[in-house]
C-alpha positions as a Markdown table, in Angstrom:
| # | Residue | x | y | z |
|---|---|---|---|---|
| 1 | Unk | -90.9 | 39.8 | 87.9 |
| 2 | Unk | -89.9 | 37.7 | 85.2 |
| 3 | Unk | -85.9 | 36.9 | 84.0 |
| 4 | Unk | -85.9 | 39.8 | 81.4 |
| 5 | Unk | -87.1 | 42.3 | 83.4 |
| 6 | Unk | -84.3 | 41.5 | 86.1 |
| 7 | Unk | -81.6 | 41.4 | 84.0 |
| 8 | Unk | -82.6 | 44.5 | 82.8 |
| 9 | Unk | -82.7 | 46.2 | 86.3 |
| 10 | Unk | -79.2 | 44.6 | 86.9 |
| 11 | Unk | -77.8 | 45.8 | 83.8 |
| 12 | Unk | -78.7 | 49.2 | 84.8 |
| 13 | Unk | -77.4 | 49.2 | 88.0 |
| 14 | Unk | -74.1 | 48.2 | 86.2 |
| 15 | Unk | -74.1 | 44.3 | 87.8 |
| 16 | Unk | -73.9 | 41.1 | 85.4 |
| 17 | Unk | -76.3 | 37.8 | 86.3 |
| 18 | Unk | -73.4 | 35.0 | 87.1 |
| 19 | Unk | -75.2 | 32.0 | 85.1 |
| 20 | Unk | -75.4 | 28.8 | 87.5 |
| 21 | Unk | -73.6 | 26.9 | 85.4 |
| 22 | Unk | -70.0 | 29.3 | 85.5 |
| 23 | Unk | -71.5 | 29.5 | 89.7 |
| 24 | Unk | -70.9 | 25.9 | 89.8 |
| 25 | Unk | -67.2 | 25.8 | 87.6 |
| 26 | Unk | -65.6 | 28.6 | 89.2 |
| 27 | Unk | -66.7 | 26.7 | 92.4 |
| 28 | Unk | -65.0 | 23.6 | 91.4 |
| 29 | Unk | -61.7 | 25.0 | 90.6 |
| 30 | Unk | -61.5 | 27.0 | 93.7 |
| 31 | Unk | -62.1 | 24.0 | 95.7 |
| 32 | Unk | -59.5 | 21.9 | 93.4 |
| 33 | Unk | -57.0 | 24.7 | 93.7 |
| 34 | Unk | -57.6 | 25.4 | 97.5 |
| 35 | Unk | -57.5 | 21.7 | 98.0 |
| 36 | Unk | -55.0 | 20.3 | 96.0 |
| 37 | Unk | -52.8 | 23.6 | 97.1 |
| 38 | Unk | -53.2 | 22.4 | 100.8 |
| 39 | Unk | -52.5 | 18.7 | 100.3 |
| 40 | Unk | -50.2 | 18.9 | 98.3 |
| 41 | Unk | -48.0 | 22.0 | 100.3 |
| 42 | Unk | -45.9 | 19.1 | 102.3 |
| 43 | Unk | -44.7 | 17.5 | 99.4 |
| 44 | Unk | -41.9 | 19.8 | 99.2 |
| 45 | Unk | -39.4 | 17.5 | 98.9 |
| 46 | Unk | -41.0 | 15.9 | 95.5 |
| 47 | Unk | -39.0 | 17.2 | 92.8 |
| 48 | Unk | -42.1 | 18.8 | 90.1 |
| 49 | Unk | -43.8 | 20.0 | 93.7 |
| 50 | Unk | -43.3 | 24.2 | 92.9 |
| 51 | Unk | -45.0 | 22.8 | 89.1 |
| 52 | Unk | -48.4 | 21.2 | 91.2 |
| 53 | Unk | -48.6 | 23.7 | 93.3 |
| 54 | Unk | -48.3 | 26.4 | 90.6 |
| 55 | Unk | -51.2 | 24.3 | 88.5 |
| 56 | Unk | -53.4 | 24.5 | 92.0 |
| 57 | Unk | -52.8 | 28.3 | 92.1 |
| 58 | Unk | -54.0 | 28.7 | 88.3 |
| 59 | Unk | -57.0 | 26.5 | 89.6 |
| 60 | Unk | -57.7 | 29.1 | 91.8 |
| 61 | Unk | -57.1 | 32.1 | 89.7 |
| 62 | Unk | -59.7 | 30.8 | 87.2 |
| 63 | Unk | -62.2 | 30.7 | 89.9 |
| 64 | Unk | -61.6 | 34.0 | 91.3 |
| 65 | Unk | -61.9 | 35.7 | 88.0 |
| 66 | Unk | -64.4 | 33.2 | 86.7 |
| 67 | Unk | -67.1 | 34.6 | 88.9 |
| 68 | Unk | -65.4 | 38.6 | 88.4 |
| 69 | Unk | -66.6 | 37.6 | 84.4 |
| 70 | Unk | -62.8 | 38.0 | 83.0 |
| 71 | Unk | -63.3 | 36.4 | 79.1 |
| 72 | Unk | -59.5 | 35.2 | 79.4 |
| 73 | Unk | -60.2 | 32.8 | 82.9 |
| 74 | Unk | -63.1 | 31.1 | 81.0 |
| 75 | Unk | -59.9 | 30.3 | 78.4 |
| 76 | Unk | -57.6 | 29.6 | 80.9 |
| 77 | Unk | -59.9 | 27.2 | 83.2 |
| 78 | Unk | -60.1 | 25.3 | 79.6 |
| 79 | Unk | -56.7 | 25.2 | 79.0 |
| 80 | Unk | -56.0 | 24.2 | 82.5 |
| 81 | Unk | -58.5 | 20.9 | 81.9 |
| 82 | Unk | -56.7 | 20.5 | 78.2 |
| 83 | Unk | -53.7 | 20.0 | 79.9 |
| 84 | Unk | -55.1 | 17.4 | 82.4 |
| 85 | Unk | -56.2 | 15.3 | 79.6 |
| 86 | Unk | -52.8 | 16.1 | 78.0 |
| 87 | Unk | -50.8 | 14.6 | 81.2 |
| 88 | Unk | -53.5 | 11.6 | 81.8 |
| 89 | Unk | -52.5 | 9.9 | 78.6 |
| 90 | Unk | -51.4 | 6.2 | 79.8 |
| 91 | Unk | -54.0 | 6.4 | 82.0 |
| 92 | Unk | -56.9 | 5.1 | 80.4 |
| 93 | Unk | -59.5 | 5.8 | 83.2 |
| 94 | Unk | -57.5 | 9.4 | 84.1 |
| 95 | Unk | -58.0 | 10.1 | 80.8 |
| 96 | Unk | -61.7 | 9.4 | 80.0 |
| 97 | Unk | -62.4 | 11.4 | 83.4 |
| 98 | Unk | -60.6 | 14.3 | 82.3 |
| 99 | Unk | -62.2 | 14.5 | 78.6 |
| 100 | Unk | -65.3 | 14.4 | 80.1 |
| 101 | Unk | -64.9 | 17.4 | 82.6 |
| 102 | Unk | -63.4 | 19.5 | 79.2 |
| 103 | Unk | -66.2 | 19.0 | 77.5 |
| 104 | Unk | -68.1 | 20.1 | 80.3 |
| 105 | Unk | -66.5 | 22.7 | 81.4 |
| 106 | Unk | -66.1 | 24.2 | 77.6 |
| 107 | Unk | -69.9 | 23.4 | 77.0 |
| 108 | Unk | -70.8 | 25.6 | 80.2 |
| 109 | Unk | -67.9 | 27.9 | 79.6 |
| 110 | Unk | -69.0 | 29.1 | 76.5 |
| 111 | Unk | -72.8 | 28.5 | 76.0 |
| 112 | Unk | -74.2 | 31.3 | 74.8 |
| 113 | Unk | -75.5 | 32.4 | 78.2 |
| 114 | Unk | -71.8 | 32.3 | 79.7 |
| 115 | Unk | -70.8 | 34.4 | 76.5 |
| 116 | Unk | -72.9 | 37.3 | 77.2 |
| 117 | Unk | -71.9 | 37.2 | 80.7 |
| 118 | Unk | -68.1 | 37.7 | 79.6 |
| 119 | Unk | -68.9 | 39.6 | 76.8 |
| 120 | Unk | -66.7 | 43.1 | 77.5 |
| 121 | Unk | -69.0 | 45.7 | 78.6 |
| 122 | Unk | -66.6 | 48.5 | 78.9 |
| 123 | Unk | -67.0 | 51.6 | 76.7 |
| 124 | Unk | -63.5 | 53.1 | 75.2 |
């Protein structure tokens, strides 16, 4: 059975493919936003410590509706990297680090194999 034919079948039976490449983002944030969430949880006495752990919950979000092919996570996760490299300036190696995961993440995010997967399917 070649690729066609089974996205075909699972278009009919109403289920999108999940490319490997949004598999493997949506993976990453839910393990930075589980992780971070959990480290981070004791640092309640840190004065921006509600503002990381709401960051960590978006991280999570993303991933959860990531892999449920919502179009708006896909701009969210990017916007949550955007504002990593945002908040790394000063921090020449931060920085570089976080640039490179944007462009990665927005290069799988929106290749045109990700776009059909969150392409709305819906009829009005």
């Amino acid at each position: 059975m070649n690729q066609n034919t089974t996205e075909r079948i699972s278009e009919r039976m109403g289920r999108k493919r999940i490319p490997v490449p949004v598999i493997l983002i949506a993976c990453l944030y839910l393990a930075v936003g589980i992780g971070g969430f959990v480290a981070h949880f004791s640092d309640r006495r840190a004065p921006d410590w509600i503002w990381v752990e709401v960051t960590e919950f978006l991280a999570i979000v993303c991933g959860v509706f990531l892999l449920r092919a919502h179009n708006w996570a896909r701009w969210l996760a990017s916007a949550w990297m955007a504002f990593h490299v945002v908040i790394s300036f000063g921090e020449l190696r931060q920085l570089a680090i976080h640039s490179l995961f944007l462009v990665l993440i927005v290069w799988c995010l929106f290749r045109a194999d990700a776009s059909r997967f969150f392409q709305n399917t819906r009829t009005a």
